[in-house]
N, CA, C and O atoms as a Tinker XYZ file with bonds, in Angstrom:
   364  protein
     1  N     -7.703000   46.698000   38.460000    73     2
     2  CA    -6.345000   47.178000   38.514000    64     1     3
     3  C     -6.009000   47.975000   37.240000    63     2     4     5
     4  O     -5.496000   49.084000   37.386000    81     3
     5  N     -6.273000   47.468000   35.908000    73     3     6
     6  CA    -6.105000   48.234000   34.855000    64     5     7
     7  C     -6.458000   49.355000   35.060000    63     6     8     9
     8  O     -5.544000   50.157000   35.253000    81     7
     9  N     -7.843000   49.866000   35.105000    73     7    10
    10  CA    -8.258000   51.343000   35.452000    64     9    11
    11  C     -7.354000   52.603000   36.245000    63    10    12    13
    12  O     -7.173000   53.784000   35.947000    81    11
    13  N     -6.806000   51.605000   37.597000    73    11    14
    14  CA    -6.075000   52.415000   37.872000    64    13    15
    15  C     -4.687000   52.721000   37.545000    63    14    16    17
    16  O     -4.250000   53.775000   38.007000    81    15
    17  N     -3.717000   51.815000   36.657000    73    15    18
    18  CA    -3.207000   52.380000   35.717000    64    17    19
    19  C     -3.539000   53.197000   34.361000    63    18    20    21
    20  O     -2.784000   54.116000   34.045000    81    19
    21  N     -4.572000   52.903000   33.614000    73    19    22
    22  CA    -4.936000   53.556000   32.682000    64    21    23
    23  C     -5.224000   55.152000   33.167000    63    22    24    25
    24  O     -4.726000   56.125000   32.600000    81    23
    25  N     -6.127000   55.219000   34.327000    73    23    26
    26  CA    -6.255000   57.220000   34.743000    64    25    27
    27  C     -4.639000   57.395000   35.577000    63    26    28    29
    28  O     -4.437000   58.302000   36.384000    81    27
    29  N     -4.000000   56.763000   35.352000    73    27    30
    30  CA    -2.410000   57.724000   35.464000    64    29    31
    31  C     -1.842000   57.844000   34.613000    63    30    32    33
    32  O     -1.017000   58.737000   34.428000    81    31
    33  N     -2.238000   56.667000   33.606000    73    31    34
    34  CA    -1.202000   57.007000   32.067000    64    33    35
    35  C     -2.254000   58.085000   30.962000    63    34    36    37
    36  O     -1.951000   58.837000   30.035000    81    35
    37  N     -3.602000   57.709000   31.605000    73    35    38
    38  CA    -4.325000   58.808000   30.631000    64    37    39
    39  C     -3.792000   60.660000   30.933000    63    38    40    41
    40  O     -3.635000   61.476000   30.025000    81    39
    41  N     -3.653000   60.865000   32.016000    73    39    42
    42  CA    -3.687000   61.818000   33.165000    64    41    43
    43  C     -2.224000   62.350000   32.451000    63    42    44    45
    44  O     -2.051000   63.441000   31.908000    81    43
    45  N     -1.366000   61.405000   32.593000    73    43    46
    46  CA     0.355000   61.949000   31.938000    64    45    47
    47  C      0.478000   62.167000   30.613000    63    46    48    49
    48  O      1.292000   62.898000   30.048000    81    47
    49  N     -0.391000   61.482000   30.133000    73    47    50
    50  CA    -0.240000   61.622000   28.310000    64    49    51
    51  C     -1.281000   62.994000   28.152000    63    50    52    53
    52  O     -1.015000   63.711000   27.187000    81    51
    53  N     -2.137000   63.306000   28.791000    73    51    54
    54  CA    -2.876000   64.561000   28.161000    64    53    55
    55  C     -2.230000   65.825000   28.625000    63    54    56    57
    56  O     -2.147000   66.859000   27.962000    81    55
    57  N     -1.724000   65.608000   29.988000    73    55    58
    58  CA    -1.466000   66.657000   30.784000    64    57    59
    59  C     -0.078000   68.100000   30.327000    63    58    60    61
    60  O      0.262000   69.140000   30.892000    81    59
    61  N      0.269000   67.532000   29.298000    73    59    62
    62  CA     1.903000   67.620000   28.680000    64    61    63
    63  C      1.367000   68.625000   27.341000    63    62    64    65
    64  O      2.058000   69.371000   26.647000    81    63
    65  N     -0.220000   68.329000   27.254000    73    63    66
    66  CA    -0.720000   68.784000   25.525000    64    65    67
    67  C     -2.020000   69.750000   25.845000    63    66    68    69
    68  O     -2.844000   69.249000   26.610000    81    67
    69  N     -2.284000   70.998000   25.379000    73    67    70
    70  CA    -3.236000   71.847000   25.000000    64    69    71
    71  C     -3.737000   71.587000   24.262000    63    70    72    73
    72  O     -4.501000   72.482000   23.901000    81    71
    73  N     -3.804000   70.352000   23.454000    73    71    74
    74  CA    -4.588000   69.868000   21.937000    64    73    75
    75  C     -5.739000   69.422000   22.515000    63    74    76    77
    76  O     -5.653000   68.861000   23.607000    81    75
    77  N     -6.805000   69.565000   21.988000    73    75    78
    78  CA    -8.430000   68.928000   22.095000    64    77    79
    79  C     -9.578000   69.831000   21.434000    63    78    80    81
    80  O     -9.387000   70.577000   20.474000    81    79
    81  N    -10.874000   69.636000   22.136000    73    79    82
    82  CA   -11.825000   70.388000   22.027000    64    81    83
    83  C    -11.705000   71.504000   22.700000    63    82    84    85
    84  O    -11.254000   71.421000   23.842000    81    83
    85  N    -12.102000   72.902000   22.125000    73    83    86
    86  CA   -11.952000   73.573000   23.603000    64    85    87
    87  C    -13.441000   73.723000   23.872000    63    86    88    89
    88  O    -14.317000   73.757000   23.008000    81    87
    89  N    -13.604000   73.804000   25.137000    73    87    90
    90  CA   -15.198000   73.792000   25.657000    64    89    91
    91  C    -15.120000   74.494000   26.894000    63    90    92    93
    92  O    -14.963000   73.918000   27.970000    81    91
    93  N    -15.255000   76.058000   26.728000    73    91    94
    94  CA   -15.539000   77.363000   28.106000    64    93    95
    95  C    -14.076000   76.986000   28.231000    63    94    96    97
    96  O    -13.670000   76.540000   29.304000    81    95
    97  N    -13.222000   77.144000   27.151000    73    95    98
    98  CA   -11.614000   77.855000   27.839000    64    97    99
    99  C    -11.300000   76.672000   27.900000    63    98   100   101
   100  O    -10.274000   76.844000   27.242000    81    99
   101  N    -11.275000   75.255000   28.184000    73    99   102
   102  CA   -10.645000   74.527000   29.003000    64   101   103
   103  C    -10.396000   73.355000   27.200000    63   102   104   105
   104  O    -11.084000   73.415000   26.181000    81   103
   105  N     -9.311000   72.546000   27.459000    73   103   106
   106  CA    -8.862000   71.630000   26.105000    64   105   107
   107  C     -9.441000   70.344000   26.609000    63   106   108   109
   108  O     -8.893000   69.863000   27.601000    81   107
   109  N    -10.608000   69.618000   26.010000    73   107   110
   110  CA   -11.334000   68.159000   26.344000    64   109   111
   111  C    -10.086000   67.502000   25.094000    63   110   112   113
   112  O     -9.889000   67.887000   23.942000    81   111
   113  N     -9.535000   66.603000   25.732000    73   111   114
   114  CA    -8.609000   65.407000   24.473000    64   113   115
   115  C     -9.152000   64.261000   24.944000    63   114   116   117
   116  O     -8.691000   63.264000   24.389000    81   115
   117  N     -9.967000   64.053000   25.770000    73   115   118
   118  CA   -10.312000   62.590000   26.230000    64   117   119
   119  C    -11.073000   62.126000   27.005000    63   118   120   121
   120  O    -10.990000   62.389000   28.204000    81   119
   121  N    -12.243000   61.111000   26.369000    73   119   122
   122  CA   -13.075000   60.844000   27.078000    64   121   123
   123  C    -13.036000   59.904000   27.440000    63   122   124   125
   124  O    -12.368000   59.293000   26.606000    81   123
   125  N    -13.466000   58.881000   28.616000    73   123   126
   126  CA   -13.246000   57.758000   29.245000    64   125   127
   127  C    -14.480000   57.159000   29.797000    63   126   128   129
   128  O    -15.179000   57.619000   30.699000    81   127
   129  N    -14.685000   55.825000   28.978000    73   127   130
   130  CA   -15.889000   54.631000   29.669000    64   129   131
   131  C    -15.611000   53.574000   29.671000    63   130   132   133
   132  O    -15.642000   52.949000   28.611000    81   131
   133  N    -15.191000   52.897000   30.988000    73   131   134
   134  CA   -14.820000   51.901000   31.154000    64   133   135
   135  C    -13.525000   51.994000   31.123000    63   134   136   137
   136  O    -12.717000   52.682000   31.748000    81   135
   137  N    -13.383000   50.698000   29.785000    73   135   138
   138  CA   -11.977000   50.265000   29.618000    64   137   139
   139  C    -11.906000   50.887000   27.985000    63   138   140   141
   140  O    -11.099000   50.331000   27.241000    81   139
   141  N    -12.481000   51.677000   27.598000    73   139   142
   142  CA   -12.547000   52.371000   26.112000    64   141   143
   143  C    -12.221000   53.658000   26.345000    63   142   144   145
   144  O    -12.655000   54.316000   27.291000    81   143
   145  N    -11.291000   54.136000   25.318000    73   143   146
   146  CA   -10.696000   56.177000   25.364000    64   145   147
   147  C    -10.869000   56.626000   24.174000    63   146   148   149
   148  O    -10.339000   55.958000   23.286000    81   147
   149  N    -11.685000   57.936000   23.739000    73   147   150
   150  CA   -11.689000   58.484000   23.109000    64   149   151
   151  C    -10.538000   59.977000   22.929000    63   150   152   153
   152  O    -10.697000   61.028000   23.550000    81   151
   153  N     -9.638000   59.758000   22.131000    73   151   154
   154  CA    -9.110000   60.760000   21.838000    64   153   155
   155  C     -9.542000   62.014000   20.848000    63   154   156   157
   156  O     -9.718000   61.919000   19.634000    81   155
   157  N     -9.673000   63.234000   21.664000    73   155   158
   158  CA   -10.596000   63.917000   20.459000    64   157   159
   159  C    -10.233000   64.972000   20.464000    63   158   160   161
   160  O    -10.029000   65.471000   21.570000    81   159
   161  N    -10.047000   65.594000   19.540000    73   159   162
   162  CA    -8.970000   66.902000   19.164000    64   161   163
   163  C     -9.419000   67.483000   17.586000    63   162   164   165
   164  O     -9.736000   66.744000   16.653000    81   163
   165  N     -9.358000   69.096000   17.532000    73   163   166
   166  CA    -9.959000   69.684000   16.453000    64   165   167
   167  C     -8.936000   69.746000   15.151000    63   166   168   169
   168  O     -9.202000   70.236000   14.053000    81   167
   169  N     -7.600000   69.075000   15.593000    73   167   170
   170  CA    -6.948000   68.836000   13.765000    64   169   171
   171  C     -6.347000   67.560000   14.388000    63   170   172   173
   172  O     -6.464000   67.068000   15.511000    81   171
   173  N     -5.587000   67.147000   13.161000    73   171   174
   174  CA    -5.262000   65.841000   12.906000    64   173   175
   175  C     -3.769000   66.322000   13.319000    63   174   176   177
   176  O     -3.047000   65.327000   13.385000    81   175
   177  N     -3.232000   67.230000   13.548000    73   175   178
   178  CA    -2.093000   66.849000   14.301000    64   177   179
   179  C     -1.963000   67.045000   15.464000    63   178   180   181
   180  O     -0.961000   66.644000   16.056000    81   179
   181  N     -3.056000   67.787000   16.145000    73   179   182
   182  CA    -2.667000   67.610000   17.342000    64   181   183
   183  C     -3.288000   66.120000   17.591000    63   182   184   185
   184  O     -2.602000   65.436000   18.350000    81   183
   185  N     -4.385000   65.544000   17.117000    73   183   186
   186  CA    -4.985000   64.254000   17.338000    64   185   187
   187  C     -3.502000   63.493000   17.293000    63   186   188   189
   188  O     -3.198000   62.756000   18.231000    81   187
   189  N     -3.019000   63.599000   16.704000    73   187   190
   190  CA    -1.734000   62.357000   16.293000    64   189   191
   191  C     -0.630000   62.967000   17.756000    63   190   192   193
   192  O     -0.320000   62.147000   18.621000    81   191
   193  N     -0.336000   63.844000   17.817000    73   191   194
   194  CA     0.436000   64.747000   19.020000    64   193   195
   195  C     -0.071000   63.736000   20.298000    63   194   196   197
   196  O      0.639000   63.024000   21.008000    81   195
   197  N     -1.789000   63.957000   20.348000    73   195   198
   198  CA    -1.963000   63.089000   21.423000    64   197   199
   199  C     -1.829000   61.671000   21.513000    63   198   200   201
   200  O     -1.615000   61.078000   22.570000    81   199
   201  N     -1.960000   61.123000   20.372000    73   199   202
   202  CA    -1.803000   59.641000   20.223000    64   201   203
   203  C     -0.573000   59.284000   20.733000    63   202   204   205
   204  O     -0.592000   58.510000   21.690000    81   203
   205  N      0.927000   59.824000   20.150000    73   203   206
   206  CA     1.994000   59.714000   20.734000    64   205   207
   207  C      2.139000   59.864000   21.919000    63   206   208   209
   208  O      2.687000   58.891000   22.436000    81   207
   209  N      1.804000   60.942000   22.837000    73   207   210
   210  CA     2.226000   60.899000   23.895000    64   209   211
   211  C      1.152000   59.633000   24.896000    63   210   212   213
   212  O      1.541000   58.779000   25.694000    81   211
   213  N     -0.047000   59.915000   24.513000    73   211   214
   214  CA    -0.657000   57.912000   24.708000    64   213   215
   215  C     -0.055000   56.714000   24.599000    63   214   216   217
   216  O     -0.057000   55.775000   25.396000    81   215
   217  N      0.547000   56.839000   23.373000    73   215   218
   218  CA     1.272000   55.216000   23.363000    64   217   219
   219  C      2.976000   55.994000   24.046000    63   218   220   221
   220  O      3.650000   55.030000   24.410000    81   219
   221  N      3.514000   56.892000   24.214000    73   219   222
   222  CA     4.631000   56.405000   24.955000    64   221   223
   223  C      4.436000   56.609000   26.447000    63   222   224   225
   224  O      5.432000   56.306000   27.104000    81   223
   225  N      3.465000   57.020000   27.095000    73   223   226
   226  CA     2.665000   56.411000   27.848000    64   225   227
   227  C      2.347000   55.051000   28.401000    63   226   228   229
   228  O      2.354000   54.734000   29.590000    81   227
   229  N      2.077000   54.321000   27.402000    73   227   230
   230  CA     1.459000   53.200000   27.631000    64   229   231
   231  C      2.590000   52.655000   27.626000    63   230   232   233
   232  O      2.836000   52.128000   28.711000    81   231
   233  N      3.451000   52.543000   26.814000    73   231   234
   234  CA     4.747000   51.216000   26.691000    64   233   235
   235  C      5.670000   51.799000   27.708000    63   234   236   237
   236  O      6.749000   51.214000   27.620000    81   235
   237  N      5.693000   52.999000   28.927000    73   235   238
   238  CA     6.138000   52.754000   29.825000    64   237   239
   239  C      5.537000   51.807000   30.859000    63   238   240   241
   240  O      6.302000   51.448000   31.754000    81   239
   241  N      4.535000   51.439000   30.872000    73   239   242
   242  CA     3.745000   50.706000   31.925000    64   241   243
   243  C      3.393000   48.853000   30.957000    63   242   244   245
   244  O      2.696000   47.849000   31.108000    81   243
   245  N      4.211000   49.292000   30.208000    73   243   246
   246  CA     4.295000   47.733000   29.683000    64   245   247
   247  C      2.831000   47.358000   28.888000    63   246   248   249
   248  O      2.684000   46.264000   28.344000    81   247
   249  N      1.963000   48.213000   28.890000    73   247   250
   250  CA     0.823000   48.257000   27.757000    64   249   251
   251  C      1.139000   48.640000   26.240000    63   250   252   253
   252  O      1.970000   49.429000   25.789000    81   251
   253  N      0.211000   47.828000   25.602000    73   251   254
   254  CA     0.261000   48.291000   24.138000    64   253   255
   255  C     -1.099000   48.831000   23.685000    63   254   256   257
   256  O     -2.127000   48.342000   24.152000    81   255
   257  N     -1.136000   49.912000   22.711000    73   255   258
   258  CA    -2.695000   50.234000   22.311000    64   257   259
   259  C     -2.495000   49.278000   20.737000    63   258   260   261
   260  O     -1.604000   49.449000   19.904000    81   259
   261  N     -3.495000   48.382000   20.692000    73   259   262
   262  CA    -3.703000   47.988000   19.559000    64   261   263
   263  C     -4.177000   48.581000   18.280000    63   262   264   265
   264  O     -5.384000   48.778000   18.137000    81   263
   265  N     -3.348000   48.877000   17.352000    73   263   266
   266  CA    -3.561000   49.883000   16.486000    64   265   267
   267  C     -4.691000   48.644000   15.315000    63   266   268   269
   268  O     -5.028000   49.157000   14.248000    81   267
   269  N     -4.978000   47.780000   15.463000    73   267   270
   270  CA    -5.655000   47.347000   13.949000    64   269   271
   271  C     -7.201000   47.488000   14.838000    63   270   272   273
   272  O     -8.294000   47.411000   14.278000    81   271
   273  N     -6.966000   47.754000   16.639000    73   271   274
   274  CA    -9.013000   48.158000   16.719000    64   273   275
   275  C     -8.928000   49.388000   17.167000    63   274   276   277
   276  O     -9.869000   49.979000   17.695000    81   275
   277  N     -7.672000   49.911000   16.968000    73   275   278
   278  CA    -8.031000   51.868000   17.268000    64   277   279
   279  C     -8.828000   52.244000   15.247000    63   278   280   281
   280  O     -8.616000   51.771000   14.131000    81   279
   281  N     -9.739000   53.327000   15.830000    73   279   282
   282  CA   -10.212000   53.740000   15.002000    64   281   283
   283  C    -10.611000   55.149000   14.823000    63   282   284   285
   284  O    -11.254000   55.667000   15.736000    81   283
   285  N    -10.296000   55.902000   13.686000    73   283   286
   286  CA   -10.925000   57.372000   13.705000    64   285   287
   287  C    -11.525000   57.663000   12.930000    63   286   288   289
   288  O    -11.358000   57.247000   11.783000    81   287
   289  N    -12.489000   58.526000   13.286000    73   287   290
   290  CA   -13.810000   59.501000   12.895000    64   289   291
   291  C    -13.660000   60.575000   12.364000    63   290   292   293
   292  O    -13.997000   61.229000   13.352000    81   291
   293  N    -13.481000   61.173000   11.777000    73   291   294
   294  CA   -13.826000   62.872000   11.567000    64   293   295
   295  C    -15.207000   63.265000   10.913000    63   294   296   297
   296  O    -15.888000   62.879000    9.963000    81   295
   297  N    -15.287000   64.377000   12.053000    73   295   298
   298  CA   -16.824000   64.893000   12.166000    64   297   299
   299  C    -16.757000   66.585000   11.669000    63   298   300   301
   300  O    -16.090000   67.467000   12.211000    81   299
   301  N    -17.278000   66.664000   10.980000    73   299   302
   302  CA   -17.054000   67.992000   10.193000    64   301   303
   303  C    -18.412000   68.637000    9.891000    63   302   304   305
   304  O    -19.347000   67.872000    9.653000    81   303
   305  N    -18.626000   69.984000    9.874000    73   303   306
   306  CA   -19.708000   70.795000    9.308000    64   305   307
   307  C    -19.245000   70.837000    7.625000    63   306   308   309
   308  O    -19.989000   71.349000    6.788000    81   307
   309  N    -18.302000   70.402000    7.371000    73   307   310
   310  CA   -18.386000   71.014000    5.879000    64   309   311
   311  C    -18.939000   69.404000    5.000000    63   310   312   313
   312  O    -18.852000   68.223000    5.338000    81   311
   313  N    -19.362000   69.916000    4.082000    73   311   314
   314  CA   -19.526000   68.661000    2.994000    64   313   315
   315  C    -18.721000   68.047000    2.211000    63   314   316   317
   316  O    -17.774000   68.588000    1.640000    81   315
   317  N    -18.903000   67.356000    2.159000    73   315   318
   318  CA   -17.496000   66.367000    1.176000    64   317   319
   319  C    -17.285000   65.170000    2.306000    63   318   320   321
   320  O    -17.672000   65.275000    3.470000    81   319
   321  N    -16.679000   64.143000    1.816000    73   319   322
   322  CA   -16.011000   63.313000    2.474000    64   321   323
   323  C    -14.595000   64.333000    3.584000    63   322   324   325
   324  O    -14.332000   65.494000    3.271000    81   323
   325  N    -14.156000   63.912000    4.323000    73   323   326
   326  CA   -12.845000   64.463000    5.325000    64   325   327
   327  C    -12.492000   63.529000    5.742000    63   326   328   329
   328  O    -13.281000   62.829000    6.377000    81   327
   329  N    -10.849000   63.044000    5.511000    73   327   330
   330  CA   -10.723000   61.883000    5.906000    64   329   331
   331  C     -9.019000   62.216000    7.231000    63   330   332   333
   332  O     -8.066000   62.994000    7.176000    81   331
   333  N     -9.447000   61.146000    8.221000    73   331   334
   334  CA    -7.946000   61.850000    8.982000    64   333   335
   335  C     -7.066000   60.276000    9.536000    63   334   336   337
   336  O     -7.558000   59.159000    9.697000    81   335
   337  N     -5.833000   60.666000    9.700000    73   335   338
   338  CA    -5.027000   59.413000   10.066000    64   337   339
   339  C     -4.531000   59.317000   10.914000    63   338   340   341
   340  O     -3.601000   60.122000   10.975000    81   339
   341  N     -4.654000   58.467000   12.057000    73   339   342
   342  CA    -3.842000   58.060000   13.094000    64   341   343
   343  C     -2.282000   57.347000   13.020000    63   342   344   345
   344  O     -2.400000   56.178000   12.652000    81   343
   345  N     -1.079000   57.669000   13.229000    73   343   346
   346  CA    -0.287000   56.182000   13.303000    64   345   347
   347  C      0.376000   55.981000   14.545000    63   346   348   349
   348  O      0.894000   56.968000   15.067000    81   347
   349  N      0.441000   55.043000   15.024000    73   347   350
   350  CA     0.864000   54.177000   16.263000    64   349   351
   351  C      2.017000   53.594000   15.812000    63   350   352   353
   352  O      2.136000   52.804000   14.875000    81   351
   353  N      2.552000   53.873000   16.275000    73   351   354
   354  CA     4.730000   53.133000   15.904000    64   353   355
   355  C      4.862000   52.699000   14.388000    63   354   356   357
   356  O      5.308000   51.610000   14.028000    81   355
   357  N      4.426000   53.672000   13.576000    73   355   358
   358  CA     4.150000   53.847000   12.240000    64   357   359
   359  C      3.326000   52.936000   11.268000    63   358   360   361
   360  O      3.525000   52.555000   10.115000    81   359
   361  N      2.362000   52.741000   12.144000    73   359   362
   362  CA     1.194000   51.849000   11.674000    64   361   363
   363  C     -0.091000   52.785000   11.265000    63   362   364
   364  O     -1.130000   52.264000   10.862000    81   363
């Protein structure tokens, strides 16, 4: 049953945003296995852009995304450390 709430709230929260990867024209913000979502987007504000519209998403359907096991990555060609921030209801 979750699943099939999660691909309607995934579906409404991306659908609203042009933020992601672009790959042949088209914006990838999200990948899906299982019961795990990757949000993935080429700056940190649209990443955060999508996060919001995810969690107000979710707390219409009475879900919460747990922000202390959400986690982010940044993957970069350049050298140095790059560090990026998520916040979830200002967490």
């Amino acid at each position: 049953m979750f699943i099939i709430y999660d691909d309607v709230i995934v579906k409404e929260a991306t659908s609203i945003s042009e933020w992601g990867v672009h790959v042949v024209g088209e914006a990838v913000n999200m990948i899906i296995y299982a019961d795990d979502e990757e949000v993935v987007c080429d700056t940190q504000k649209g990443l955060q852009e999508l996060m919001d519209n995810l969690n107000r998403e979710t707390k219409e359907y009475r879900i919460k995304i747990n922000a202390i096991k959400t986690k982010v990555m940044c993957i970069s060609k350049k050298e140095g450390s790059l560090q990026a921030y998520v916040y979830i209801d200002g967490q």
